[in-house]
C-alpha positions in Angstrom: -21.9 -5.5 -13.7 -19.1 -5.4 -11.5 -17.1 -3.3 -13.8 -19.8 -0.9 -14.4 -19.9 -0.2 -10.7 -16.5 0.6 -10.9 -16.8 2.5 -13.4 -20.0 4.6 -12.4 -18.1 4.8 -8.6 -15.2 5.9 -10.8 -17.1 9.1 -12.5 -18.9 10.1 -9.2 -15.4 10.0 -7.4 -13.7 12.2 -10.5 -16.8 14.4 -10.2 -17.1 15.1 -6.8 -13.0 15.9 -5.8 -12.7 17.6 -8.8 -16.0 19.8 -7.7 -14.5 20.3 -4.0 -10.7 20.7 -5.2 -12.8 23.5 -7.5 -14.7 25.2 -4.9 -11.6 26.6 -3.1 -9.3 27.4 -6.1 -11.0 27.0 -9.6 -7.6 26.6 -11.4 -6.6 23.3 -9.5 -5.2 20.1 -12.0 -3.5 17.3 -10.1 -2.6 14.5 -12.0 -0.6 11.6 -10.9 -0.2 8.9 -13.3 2.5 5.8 -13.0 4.7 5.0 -16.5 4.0 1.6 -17.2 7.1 -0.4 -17.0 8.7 1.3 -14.5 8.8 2.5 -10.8 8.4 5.9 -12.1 5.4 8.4 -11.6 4.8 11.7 -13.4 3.6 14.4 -11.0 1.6 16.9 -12.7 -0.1 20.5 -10.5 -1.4 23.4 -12.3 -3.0 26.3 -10.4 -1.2 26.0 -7.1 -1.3 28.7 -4.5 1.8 29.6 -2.0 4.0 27.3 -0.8 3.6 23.8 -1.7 5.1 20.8 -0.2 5.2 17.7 -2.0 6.3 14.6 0.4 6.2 10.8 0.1 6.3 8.5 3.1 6.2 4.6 4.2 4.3 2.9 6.0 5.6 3.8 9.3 5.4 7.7 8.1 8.9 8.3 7.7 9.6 11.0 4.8 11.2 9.5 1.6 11.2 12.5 -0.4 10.6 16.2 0.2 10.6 18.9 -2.2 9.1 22.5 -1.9 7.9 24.7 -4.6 6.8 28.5 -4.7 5.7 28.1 -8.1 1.7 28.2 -9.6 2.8 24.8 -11.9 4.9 21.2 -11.0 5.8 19.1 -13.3 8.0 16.0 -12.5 9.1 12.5 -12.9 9.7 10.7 -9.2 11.7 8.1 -9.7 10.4 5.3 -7.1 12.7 2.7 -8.3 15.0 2.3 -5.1 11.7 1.4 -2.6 10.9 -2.4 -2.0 7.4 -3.2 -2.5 4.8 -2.1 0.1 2.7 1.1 0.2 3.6 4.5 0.1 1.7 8.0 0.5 2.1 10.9 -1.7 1.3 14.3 0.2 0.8 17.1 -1.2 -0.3 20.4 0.8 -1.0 23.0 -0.9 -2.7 26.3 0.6 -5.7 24.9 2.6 -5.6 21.5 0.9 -3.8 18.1 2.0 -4.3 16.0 -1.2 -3.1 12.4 0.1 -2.4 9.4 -2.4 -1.5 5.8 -2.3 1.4 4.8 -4.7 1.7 0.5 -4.7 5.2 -0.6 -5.5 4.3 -4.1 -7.1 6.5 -6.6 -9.3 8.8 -3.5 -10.4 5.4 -0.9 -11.5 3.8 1.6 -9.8 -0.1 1.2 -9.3 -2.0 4.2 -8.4 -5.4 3.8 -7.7 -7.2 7.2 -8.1 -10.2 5.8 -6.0 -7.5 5.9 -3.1 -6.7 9.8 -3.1 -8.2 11.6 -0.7 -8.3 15.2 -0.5 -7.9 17.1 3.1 -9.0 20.9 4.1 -7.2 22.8 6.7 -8.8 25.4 8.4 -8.7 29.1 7.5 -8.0 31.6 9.9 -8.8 35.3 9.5 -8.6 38.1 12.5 -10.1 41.5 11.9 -9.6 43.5 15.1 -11.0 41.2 17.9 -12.8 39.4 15.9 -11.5 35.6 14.7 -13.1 34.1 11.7 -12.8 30.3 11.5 -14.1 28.4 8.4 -13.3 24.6 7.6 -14.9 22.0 5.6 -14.2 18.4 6.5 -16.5 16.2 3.9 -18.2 14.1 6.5 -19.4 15.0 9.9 -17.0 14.9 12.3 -15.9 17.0 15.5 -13.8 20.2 16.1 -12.3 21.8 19.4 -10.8 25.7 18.8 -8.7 26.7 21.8 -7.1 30.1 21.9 -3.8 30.6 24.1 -2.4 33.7 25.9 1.4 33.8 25.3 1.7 32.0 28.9 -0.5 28.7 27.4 -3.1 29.3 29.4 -6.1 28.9 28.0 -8.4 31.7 27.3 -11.6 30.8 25.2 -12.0 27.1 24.3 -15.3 26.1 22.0 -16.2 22.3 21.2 -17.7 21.6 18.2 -19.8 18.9 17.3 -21.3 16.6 14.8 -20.3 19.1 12.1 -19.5 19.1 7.8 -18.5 22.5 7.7 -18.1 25.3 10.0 -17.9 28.6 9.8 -18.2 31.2 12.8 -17.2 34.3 14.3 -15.9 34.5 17.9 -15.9 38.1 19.0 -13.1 38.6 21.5 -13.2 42.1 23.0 -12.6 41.1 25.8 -9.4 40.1 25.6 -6.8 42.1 26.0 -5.0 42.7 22.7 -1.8 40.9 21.9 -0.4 37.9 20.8 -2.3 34.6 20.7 -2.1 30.9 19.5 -5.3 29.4 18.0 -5.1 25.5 18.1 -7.7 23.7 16.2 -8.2 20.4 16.4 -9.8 18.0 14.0 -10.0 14.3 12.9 -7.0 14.3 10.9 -4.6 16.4 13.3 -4.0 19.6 15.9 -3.4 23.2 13.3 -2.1 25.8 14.9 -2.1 29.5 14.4 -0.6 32.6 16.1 -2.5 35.2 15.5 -2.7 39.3 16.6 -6.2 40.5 18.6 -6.3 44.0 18.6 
């Protein structure tokens, strides 16, 4: 019974990211798998969109590895066989997305569970004249602060949101005088900034 609630928690898991991962680019394959007998992992990302950044860190957070890719596809083998055993994230941002796994280093193999990949959504920023679209879509309800800077830091609009999923709004800023801001947005998982133009 056990196993079949794996299994079933399993499909839902698949199911769902692969459903979110599709909502904001259609085209989006990641697949991670280790090679049994080794410390080695195959790294596999179709459809990506921009600048990507693949990193893996330790425990304490300190980068291991760091590669950057303008291209749509990635397709390698990470050799992981230097690392003593522990636990060790794979990061992966990509456009919007922060797709975060957990790569075990156990008895010379490489476990990685896909039940422990989590994927993250930055938010999107779009100005049209004075106006500053902010959309972002966190998963589970959580809270989200959007302060917008003059060039001095001083703060010039500030809006706390809370108990939200997903947000989308429009702050209308005419009267501001036009220039050059910062927008700093700041969610659960960390602070985004973005400097933006008001006209």
């Amino acid at each position: 019974m056990k196993a079949l609630n794996v299994l079933i928690i399993g499909l839902f898991t698949t199911f769902l990211l692969t459903n979110v991962v599709a909502g904001n680019n259609k085209h989006l394959k990641v697949d991670i798998k280790a090679i049994p007998g080794s410390q080695k992992m195959n790294v596999n990302l179709i459809g990506l969109n921009g600048e990507t950044l693949i990193q893996l860190k330790d425990e304490g957070e300190v980068v291991l590895l760091q590669q950057l890719t303008q291209e749509t596809e990635y397709n390698k083998i990470l050799d992981l066989s230097a690392l003593m055993e522990g636990e060790y994230s794979l990061i992966i941002l990509s456009g919007n997305k922060e797709i975060l796994q957990s790569v075990f280093v156990q008895n010379g193999e490489l476990e990685i569970p896909f039940y422990k990949r989590k994927i993250y959504f930055s938010p999107v920023v779009r100005v049209h004249g004075s106006k500053v679209d902010i959309s972002w879509f966190n998963g589970k309800i959580a809270d989200m602060k959007v302060r917008i800077s003059d060039h001095n830091g001083s703060i010039i609009f500030a809006d706390d949101i809370k108990n939200v999923i997903k947000v989308e709004k429009r702050y209308n800023l005419e009267q501001v005088i036009s220039g050059n801001y910062t927008i700093a947005i700041d969610t659960p998982r960390r602070t985004y900034y973005e400097n933006v133009t008001i006209e």
